[in-house]
Structure formats: C-alpha cells, structure tokens
C-alpha positions as CSV (number, residue, x, y, z in Angstrom):
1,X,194.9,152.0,-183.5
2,X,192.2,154.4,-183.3
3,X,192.2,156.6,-180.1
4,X,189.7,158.6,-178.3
5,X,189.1,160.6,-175.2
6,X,189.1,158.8,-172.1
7,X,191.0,155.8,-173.7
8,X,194.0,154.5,-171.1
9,X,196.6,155.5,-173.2
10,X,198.4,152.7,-174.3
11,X,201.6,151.3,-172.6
12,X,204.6,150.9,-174.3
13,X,208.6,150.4,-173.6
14,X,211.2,152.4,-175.2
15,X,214.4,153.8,-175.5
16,X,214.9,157.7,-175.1
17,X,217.7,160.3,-174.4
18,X,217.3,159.5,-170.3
19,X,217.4,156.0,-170.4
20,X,214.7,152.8,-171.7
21,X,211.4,153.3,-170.0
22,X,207.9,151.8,-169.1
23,X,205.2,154.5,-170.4
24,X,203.0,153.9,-167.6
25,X,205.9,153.7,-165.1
26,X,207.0,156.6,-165.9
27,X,203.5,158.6,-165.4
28,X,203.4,156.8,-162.2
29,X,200.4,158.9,-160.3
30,X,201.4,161.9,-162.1
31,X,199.8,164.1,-165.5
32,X,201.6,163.5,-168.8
33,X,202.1,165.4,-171.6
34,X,203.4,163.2,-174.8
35,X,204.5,165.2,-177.7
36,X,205.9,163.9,-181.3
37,X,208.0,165.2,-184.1
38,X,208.0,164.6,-187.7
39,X,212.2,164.3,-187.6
40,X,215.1,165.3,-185.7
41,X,217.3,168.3,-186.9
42,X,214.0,170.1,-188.4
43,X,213.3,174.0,-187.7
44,X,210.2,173.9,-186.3
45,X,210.6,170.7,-184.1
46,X,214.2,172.4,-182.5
47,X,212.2,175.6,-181.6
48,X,208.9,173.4,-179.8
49,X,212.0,170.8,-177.5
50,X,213.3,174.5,-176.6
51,X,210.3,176.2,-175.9
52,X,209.5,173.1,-173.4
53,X,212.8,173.6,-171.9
54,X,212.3,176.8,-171.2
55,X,208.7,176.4,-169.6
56,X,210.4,173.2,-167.1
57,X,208.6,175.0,-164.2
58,X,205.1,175.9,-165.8
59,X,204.9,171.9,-166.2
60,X,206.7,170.8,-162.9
61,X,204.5,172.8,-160.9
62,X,201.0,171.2,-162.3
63,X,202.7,167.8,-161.3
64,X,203.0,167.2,-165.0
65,X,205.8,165.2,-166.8
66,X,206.6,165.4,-170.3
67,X,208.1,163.8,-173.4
68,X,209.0,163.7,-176.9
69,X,208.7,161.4,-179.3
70,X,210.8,161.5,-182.7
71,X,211.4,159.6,-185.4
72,X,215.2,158.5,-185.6
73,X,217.8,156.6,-184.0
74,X,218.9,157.2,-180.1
75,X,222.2,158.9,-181.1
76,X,220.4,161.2,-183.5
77,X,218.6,162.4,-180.7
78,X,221.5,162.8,-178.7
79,X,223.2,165.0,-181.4
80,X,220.4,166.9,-181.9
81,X,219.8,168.0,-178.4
82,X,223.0,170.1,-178.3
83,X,221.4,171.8,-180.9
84,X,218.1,172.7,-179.2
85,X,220.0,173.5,-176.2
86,X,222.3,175.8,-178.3
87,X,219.7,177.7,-180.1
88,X,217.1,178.1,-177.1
89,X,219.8,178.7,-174.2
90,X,218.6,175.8,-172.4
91,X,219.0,172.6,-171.1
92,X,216.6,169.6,-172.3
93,X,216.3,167.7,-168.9
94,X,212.7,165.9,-170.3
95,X,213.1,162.6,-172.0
96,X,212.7,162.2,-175.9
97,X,211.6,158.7,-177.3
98,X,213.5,157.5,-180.2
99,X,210.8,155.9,-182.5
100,X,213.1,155.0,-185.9
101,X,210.5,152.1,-186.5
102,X,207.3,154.5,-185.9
103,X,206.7,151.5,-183.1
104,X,204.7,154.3,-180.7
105,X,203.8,156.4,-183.5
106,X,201.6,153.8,-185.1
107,X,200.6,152.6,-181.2
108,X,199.0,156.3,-180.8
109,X,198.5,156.7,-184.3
110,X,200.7,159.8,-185.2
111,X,202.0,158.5,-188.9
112,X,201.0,161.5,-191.6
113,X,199.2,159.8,-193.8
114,X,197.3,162.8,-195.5
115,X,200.7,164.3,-196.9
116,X,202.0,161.7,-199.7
117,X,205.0,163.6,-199.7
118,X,205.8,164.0,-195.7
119,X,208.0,160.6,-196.0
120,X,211.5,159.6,-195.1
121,X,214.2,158.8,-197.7
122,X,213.1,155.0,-197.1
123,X,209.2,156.2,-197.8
124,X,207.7,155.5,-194.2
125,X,205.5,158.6,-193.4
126,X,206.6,160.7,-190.6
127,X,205.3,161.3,-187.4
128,X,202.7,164.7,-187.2
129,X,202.5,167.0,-184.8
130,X,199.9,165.1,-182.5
131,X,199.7,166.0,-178.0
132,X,198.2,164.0,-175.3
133,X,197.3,164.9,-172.3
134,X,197.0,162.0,-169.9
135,X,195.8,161.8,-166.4
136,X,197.4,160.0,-163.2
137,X,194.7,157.0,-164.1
138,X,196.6,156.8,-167.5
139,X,193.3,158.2,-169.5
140,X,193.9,160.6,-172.9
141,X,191.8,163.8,-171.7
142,X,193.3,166.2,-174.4
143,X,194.8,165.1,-178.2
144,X,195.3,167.6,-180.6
145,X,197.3,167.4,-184.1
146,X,199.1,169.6,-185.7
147,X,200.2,170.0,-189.3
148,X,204.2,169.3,-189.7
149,X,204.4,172.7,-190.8
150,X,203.0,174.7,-187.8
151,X,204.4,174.7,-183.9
152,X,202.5,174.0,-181.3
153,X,200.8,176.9,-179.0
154,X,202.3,175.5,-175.1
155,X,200.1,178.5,-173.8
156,X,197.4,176.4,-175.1
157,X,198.5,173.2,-174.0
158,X,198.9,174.4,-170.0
159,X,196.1,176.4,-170.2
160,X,194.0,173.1,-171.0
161,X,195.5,171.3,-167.9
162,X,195.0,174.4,-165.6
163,X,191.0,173.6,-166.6
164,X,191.2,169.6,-166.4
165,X,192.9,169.8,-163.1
166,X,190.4,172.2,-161.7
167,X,187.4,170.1,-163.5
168,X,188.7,167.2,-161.7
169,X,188.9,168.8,-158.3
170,X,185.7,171.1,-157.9
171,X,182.6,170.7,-160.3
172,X,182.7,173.4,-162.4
173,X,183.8,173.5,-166.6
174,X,185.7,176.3,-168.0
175,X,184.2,179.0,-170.7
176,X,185.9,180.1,-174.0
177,X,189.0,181.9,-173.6
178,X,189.7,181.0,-170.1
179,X,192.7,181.4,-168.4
180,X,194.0,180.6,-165.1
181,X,192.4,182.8,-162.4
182,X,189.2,183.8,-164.6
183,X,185.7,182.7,-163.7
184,X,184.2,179.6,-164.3
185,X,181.2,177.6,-164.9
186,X,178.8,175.5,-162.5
187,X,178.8,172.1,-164.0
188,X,175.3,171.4,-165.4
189,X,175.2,167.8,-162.8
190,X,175.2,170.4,-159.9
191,X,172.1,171.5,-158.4
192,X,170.7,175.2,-157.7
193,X,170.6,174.0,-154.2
194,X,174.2,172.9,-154.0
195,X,175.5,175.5,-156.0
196,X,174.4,177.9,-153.0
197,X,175.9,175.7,-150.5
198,X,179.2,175.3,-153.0
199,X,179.2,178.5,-154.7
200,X,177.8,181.4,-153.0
201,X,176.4,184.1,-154.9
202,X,177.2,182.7,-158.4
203,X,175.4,184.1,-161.4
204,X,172.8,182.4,-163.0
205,X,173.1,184.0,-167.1
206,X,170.5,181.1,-168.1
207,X,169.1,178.1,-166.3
208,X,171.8,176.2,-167.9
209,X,174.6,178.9,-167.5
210,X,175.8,179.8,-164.1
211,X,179.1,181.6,-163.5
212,X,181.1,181.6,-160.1
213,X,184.3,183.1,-159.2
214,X,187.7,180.1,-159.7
215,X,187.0,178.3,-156.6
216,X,191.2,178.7,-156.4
C-alpha cells in the first residue's frame, strides 16, 4: 500500500508490550508518532526505544503518543525491553507492536525491499526505519525513512511537530532550520491586510516572504 501525506493512516489491531490495541483508538483525539524497527535485540534499534524513554515528557507535553513497531514475537519484545531499559537507565512505558508476520509493516509499507540482504533467517525482508506523524483526525502529516543502519534524529522528529502544531493553530509555515521559539513565516493564503491586523509589524523580505515573531 502506497502512502502519502494527508492519507488517514490506516487502522489496524495488534498485539504490543501494553496490551492488544485498536490503532485509531489508541490516537483517540491525540498526535501520534509510529516508529518501526528492523528486529529486536539490534544495536541501533535498543539505543532509538531508550532515547524515546528518555524524552517521555518532550512528547507528553505536545499531546503526542507514541509507539514502536518491531518485527518478532510478543515475548521477544518483552525480553528485549529489559535490555533497553538496562542500557539507557529508563523505563519503556510506550507500547511496542509485535509485527512477526510484517502484518502493519506491509499495511504502512515499511518492508526493506532495496537491501536483498536485510532479511530474516526465514527470508522475509525486515522492517526499515520508516516515522509517521499523524494528526488527531488520523491524517500522515510527516513520514520519513531511514536506512536500517542509521538512528533516527528525535530532535528532528519534535521539532517537526512543534511547526505542524503551530501551522495548524495560527497561519504561518516555518523556515529552514527552525526551532521552537524562532521566527516564522506569514502563510502565503494570508493577506497584507490581515497580516497587519494578525501580525503587527512583520517583515516583508519579498512579496512572497514575510517574517513575524512565533505568535507563541
């Protein structure tokens, strides 16, 4: 299945270390993040679950949920989450989707299929490094995909919500670079009239390019 932005992500039901769970019940009316792993007990993959752990807050406090997705059984997972919580000295509290049969992987499709030789010992291709952002009306506003070899940037990841939230909530989109707190731009749909009205004493760089002070 072939996925783009502003799809409604699409609902599925599954086990994971917290329970079985209905995708889109679990969003409820909040943001999601959705994150997948090549395989359990893997370097790279035990470093990202830990470094997710250890941002709990950064995510809780945007009114965003999150969850893994890896490929192996429920008890692997189980196992496996000592580890992380040994390594990173913290406590995975987020739930992680056990996808043995690649059921959600394929759904969102996450399967490596560039990498012949990213397979499991019964030659299914593993799951790559794929995060979605999804909105409280279930829509994909952010995917990116990651080689199985590299771990993920979270800065990243947060700083991209920080802007879609703002987006959503005053008319303005976000330059290069930005982070939380910086200036941002006058959405193009706004006019020079309204902008005074919304945004006194912007900066108008080109007709096209106007630059106002974070309306938070």
């Amino acid at each position: 299945m072939v996925l783009r932005l502003g799809d409604e992500a699409p609902n599925f039901k599954a086990k994971t270390t917290k329970g079985e769970i209905d995708f889109h019940e679990f969003i409820k009316n909040s943001w999601a993040v959705l994150f997948s792993h090549p395989a359990d007990f893997t370097p790279v993959c035990t470093t990202e679950l830990g470094e997710v752990a250890r941002r709990h807050k950064d995510f809780t406090t945007r009114g965003v949920k999150v969850i893994g997705l890896s490929a192996n059984e429920l008890k692997d997972h189980e196992k496996w989450v000592e580890d992380i919580n040994e390594v990173n000295s913290v406590t995975v509290d987020f739930p992680i989707i056990a996808d043995s049969d690649r059921t959600v992987s394929t759904l969102y499709d996450m399967l490596d299929h560039l990498d012949a030789t990213n397979v499991d010992t019964k030659g299914i291709p593993f799951t790559v490094r794929n995060v979605f952002i999804i909105d409280p009306k279930k829509k994909i506003r952010l995917m990116i995909t990651y080689p199985a070899s590299t771990g993920r940037n979270f800065d990243e990841v947060i700083r991209v919500i920080d802007s879609l939230q703002l987006g959503d909530k005053h008319r303005i989109t976000t330059p290069a670079n930005w982070n939380k707190g910086d200036d941002v731009i006058i959405h193009p749909g706004v006019s020079d009239t309204e902008a005074n009205k919304v945004f006194p004493n912007y900066r108008t760089l080109k007709p096209y390019l106007r630059m106002t002070k974070s309306p938070f």
